[in-house]
Residue frames as a rotation matrix with the C-alpha (Angstrom) as fourth column:
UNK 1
-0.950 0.262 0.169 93.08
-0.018 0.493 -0.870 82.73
-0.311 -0.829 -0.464 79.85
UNK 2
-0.647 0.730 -0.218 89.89
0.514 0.630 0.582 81.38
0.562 0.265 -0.783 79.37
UNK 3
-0.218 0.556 0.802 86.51
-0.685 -0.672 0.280 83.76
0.695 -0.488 0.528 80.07
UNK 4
0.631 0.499 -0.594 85.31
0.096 0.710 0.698 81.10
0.770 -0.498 0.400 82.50
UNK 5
0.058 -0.874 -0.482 88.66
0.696 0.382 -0.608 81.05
0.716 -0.300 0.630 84.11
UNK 6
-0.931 -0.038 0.364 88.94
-0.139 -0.883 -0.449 84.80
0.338 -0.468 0.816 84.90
UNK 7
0.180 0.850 0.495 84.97
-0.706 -0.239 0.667 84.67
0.685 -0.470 0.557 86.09
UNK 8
0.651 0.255 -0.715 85.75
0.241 0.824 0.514 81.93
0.720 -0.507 0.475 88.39
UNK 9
-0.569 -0.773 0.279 88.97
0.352 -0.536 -0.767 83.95
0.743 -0.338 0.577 89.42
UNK 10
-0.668 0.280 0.689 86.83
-0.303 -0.949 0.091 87.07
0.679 -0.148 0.719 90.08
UNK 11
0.349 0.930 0.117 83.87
-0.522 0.090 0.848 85.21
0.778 -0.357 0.517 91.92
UNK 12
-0.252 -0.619 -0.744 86.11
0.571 0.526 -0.631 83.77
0.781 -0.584 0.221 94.61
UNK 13
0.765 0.417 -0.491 84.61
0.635 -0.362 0.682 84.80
0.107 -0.833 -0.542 98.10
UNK 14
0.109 -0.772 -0.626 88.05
0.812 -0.294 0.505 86.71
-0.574 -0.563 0.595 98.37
UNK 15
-0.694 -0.481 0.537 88.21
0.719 -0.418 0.555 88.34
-0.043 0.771 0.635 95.32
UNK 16
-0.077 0.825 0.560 84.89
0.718 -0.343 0.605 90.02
0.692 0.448 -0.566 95.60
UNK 17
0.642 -0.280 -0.714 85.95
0.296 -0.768 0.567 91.37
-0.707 -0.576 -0.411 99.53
UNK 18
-0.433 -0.846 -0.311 88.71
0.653 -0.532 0.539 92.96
-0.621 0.030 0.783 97.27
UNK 19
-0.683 0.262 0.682 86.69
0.605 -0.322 0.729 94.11
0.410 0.910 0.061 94.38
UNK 20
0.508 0.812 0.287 83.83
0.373 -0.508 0.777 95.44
0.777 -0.287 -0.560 96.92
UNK 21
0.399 -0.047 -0.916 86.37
0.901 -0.166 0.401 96.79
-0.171 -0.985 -0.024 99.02
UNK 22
0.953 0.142 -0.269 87.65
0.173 -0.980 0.096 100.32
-0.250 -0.138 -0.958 99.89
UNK 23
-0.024 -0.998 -0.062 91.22
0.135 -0.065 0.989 99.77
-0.991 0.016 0.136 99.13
UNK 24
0.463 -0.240 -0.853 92.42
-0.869 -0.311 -0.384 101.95
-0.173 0.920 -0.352 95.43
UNK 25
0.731 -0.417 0.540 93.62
0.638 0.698 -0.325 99.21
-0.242 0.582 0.776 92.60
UNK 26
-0.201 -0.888 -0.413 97.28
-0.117 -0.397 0.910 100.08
-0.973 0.231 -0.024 91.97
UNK 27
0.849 0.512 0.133 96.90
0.088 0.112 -0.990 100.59
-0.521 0.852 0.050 87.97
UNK 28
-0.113 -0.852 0.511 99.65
0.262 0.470 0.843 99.64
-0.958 0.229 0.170 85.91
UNK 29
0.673 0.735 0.081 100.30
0.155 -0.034 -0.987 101.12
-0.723 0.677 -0.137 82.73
UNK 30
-0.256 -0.860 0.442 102.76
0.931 -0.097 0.351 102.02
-0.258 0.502 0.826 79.62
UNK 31
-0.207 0.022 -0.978 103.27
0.500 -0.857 -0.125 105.91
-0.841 -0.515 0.166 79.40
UNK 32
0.969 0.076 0.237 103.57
0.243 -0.083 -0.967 107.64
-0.054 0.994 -0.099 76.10
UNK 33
0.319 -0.947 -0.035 107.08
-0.944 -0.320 0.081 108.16
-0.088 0.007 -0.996 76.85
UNK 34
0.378 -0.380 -0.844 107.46
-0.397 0.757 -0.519 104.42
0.836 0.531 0.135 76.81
UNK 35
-0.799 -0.601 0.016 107.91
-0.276 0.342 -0.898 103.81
0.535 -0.722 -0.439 80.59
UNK 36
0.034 0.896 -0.442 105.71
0.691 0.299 0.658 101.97
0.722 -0.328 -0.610 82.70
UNK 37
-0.634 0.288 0.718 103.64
-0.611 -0.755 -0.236 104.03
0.474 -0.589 0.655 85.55
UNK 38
-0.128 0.866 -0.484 101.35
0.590 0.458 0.664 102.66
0.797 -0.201 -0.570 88.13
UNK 39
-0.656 0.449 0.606 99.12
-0.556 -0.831 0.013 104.97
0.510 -0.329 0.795 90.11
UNK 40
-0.822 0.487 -0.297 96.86
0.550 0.542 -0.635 104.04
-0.148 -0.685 -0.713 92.69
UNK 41
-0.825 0.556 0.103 92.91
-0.452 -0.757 0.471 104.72
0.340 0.342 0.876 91.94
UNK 42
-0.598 0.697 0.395 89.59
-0.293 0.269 -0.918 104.39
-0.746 -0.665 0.043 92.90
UNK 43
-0.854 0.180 -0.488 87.55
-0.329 0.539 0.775 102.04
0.403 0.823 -0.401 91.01
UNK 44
-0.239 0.680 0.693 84.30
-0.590 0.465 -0.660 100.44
-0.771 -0.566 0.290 91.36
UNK 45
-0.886 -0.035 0.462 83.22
0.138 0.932 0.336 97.10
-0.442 0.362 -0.821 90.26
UNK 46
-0.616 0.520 -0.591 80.63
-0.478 -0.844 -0.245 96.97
-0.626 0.132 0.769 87.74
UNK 47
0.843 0.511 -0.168 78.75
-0.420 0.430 -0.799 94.44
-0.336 0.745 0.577 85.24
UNK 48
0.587 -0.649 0.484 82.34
0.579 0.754 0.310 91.97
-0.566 0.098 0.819 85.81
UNK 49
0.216 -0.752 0.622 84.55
0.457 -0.486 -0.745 95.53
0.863 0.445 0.238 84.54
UNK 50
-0.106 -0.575 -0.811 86.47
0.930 -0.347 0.125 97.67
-0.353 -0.741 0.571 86.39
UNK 51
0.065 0.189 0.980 85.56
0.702 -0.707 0.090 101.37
0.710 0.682 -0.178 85.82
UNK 52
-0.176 -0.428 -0.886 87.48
0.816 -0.567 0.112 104.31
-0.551 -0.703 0.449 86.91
UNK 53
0.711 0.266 0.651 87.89
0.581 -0.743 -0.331 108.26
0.396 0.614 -0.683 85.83
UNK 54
-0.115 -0.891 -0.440 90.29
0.814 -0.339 0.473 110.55
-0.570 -0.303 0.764 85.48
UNK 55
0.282 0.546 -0.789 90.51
0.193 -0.837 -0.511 113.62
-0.940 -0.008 -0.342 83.76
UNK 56
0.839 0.306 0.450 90.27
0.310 0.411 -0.857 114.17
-0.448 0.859 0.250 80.27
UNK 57
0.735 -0.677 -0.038 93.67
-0.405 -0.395 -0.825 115.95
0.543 0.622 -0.564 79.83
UNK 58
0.792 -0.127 0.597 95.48
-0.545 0.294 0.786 113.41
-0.275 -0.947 0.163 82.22
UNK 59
-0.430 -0.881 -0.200 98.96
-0.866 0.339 0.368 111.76
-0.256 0.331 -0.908 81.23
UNK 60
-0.714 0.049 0.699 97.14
-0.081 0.985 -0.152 108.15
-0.696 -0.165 -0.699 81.99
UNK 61
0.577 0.767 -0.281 93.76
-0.086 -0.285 -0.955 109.28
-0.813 0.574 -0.099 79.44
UNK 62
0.709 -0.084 -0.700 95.89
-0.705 -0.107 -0.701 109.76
-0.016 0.991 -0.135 76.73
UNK 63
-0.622 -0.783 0.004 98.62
-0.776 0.618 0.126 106.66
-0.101 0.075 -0.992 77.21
UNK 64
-0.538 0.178 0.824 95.65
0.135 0.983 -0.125 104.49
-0.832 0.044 -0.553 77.09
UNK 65
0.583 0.766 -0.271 94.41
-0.409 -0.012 -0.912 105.77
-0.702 0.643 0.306 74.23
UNK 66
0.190 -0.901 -0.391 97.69
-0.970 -0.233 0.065 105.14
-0.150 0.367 -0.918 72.91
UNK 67
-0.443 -0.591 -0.675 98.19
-0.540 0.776 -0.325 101.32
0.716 0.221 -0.663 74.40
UNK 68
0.062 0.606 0.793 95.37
-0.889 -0.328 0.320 100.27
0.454 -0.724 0.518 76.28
UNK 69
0.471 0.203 -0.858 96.70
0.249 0.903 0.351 97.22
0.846 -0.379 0.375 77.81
UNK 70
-0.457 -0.391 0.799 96.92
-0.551 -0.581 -0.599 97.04
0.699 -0.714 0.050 81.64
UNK 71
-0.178 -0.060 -0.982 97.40
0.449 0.883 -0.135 95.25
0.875 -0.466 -0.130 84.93
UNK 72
0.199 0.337 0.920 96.05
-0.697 -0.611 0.374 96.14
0.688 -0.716 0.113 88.10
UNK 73
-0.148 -0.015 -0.989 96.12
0.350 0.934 -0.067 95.00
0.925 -0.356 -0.133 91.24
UNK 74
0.387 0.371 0.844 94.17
-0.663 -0.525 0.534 95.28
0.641 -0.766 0.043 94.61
UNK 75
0.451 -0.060 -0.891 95.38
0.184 0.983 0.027 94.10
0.873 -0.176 0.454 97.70
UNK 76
0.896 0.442 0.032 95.99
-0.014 -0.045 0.999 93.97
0.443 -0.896 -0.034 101.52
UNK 77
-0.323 -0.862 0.390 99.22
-0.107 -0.376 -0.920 95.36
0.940 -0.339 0.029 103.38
UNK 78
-0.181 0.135 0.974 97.61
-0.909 -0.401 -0.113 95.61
0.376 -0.906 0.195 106.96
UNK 79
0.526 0.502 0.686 96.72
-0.619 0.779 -0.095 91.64
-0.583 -0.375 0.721 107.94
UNK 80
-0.731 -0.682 0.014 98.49
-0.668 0.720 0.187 88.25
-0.137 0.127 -0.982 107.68
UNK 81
-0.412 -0.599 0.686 98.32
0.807 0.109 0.580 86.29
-0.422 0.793 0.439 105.21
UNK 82
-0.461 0.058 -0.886 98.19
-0.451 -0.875 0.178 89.31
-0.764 0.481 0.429 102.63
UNK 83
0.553 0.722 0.415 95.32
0.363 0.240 -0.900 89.10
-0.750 0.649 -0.129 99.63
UNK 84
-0.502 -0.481 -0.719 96.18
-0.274 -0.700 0.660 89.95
-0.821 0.528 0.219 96.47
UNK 85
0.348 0.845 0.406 94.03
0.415 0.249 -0.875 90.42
-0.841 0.473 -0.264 93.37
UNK 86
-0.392 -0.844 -0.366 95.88
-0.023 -0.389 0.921 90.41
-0.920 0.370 0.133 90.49
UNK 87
0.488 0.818 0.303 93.95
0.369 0.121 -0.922 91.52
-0.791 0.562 -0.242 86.88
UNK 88
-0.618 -0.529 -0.582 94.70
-0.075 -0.697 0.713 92.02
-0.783 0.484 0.391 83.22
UNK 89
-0.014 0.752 0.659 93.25
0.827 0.379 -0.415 93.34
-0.562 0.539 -0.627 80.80
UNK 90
-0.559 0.252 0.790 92.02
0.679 -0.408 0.610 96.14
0.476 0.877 0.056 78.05
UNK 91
-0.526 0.369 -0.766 91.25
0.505 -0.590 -0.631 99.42
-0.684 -0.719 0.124 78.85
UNK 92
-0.215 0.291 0.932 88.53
0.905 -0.300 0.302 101.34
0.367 0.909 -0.199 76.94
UNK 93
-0.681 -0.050 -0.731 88.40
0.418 -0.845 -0.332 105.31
-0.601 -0.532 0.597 77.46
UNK 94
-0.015 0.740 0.672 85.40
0.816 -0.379 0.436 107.85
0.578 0.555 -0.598 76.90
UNK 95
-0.976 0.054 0.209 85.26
-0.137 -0.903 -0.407 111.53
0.167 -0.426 0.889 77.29
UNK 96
-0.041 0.831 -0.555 81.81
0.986 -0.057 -0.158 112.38
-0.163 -0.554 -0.817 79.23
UNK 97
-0.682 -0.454 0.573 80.82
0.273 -0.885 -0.377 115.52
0.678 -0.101 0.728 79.55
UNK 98
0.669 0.634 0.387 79.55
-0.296 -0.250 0.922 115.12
0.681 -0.732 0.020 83.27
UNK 99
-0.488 -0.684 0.542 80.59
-0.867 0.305 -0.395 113.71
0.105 -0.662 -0.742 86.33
UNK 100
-0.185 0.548 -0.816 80.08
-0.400 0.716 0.572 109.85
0.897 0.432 0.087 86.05
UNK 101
0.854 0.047 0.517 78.26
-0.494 0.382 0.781 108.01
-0.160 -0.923 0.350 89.17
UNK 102
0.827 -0.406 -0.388 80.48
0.482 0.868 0.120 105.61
0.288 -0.286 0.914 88.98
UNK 103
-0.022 -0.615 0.788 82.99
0.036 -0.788 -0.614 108.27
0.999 0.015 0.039 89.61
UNK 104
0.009 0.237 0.972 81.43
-0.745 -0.647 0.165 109.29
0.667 -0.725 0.170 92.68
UNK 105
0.887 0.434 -0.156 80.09
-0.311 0.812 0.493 105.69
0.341 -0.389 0.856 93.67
UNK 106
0.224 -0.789 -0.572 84.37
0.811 0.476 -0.339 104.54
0.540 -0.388 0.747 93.71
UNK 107
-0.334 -0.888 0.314 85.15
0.204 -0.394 -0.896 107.49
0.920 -0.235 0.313 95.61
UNK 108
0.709 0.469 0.527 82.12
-0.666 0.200 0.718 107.25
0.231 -0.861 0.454 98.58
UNK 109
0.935 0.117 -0.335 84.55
0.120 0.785 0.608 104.20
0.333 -0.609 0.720 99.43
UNK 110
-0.227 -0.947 -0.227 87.61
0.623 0.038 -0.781 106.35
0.749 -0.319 0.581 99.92
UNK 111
-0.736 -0.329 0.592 86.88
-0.037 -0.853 -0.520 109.21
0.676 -0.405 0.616 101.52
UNK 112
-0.814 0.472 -0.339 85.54
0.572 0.546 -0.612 109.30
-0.104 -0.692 -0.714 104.91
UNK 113
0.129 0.909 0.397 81.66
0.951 -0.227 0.211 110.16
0.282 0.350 -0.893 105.11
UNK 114
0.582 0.308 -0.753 81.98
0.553 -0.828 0.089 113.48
-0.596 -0.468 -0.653 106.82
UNK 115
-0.185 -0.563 -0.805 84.23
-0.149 -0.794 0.589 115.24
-0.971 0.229 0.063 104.58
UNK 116
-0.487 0.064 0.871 82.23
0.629 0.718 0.300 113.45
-0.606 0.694 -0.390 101.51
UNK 117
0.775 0.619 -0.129 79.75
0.439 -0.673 -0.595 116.39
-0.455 0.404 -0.793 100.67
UNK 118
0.589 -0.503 -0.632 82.78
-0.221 -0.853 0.472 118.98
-0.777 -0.138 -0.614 100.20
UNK 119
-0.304 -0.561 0.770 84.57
0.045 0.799 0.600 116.73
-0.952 0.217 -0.218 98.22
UNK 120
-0.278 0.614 0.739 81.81
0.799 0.575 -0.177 116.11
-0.533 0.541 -0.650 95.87
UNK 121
0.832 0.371 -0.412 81.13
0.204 -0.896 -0.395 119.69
-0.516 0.245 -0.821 95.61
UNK 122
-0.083 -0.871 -0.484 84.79
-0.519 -0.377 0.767 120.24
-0.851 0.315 -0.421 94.50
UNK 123
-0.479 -0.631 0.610 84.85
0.118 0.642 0.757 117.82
-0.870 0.434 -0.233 92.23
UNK 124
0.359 0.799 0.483 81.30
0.933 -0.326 -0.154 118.97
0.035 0.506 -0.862 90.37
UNK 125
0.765 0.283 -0.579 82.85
0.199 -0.958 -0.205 122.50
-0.613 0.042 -0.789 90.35
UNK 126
-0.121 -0.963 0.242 86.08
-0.091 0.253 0.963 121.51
-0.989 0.094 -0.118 89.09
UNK 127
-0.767 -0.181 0.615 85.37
0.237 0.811 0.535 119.29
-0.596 0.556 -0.580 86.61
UNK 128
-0.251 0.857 -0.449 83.12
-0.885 -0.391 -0.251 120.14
-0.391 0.335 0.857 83.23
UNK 129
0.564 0.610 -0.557 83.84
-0.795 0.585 -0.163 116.45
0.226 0.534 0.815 82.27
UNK 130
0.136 -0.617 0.775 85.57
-0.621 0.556 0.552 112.83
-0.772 -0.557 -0.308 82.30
UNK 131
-0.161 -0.153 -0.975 87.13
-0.651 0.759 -0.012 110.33
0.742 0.633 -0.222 80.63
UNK 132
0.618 0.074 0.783 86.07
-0.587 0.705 0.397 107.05
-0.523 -0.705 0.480 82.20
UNK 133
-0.322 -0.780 -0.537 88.32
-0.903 0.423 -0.073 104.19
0.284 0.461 -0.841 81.85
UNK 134
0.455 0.646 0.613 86.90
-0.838 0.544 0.048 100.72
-0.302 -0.535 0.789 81.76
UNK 135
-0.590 -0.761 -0.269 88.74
-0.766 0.633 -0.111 97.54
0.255 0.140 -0.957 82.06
UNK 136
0.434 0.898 0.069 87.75
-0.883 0.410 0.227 94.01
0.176 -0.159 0.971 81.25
UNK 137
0.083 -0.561 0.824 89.69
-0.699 0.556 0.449 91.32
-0.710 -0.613 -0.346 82.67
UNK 138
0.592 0.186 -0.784 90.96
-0.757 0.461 -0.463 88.95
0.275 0.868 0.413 80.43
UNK 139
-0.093 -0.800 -0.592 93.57
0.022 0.593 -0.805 87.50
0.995 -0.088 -0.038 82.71
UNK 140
0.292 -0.026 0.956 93.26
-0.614 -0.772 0.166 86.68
0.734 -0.635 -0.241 86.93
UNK 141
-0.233 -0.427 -0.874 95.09
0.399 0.777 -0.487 85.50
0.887 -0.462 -0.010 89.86
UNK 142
0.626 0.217 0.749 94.29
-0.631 -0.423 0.650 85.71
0.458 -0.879 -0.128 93.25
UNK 143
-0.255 -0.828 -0.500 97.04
0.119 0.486 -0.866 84.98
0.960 -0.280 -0.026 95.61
UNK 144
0.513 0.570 0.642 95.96
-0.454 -0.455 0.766 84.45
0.729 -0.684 0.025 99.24
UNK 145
-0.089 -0.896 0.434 98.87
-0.714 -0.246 -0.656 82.86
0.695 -0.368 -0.618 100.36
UNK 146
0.060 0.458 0.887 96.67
-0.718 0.637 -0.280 80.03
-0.694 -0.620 0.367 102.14
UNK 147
0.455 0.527 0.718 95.66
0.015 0.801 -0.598 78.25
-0.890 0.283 0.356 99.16
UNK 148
0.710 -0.440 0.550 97.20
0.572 -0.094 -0.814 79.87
0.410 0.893 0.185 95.94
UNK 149
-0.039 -0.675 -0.737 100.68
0.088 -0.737 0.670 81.68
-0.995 -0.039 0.088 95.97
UNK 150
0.285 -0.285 -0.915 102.79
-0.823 -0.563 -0.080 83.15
-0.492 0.776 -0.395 93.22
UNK 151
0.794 -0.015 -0.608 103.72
-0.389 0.756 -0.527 80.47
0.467 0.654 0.595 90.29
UNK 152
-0.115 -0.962 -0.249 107.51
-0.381 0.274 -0.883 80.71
0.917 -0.007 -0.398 90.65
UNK 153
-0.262 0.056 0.964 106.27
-0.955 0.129 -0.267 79.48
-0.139 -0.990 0.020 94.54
UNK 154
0.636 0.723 0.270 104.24
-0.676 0.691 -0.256 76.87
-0.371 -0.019 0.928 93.22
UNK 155
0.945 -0.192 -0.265 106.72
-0.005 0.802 -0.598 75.41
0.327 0.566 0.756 91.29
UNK 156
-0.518 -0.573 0.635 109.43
-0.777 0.005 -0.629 75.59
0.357 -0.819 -0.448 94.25
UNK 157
-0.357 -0.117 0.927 107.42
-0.796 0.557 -0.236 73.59
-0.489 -0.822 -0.292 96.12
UNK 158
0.798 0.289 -0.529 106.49
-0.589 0.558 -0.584 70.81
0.126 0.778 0.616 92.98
UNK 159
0.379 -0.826 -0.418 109.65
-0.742 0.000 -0.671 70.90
0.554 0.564 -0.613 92.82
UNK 160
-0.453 -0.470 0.758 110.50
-0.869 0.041 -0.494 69.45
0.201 -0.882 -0.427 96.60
UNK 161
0.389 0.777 0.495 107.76
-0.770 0.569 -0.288 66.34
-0.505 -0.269 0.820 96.00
């Protein structure tokens, strides 16, 4: 897909409530065992990447060093018609040896504000570093079920004209 394409994807009044929203991107990946895995994380949008963290001895840290391609996808379960933000792309990983804001910055939008301090402390006592994982999009669909569905829809209803 064409960079233009995917920015035009991503900049879609919908796509940005998903990207700027509180709901974890289901990450999608290929294990080192050779099976796929998808995990649900907190992410925050960033300079048109996706950039998460995980720890540095984590199953998912070392499968993408292994095979960093991966599909994500963020999207609404609670409200008709359902959103869906659907992304692929290259993951690049780096050990830190802090806790990264952006860490902190995607998890202020899970957890609820009062139980945020404690949290934060745990996680800064815990933790002596991170691997961040950043993902640039090379491929997107948004599916909002108003205007765009899924292909194999689209070409059902081609089909019927």
């Amino acid at each position: 897909m064409r960079r233009e394409d995917v920015a035009e994807v991503l900049n879609r009044p919908i796509s940005r409530e998903l990207l700027e929203s509180s709901i974890p991107a289901r990450l999608s990946y290929i294990g080192v065992d050779g099976a796929p895995r998808v995990i649900p994380i907190a992410f925050l949008w960033h300079r048109e990447r996706l950039v998460m963290a995980t720890a540095p001895t984590s199953p998912k840290a070392r499968a993408l060093r292994r095979n960093p391609r991966v599909a994500l996808t963020i999207d609404t379960q609670d409200r008709w018609p359902p959103h869906a933000l659907l992304i692929r792309g290259s993951a690049s990983t780096e050990v830190v040896d802090e806790i990264p804001d952006a860490y902190i910055e995607a998890s202020r939008k899970l957890i609820p504000p009062a139980d945020f301090a404690t949290w934060e402390q745990g996680v800064r006592d815990l933790y002596d570093g991170m691997t961040v994982i950043t993902v640039v999009p090379d491929w997107a669909k948004l599916l909002d079920f108003e205007t765009t569905v899924p292909q194999a829809v689209e070409d059902l209803v081609a089909g019927r004209h």
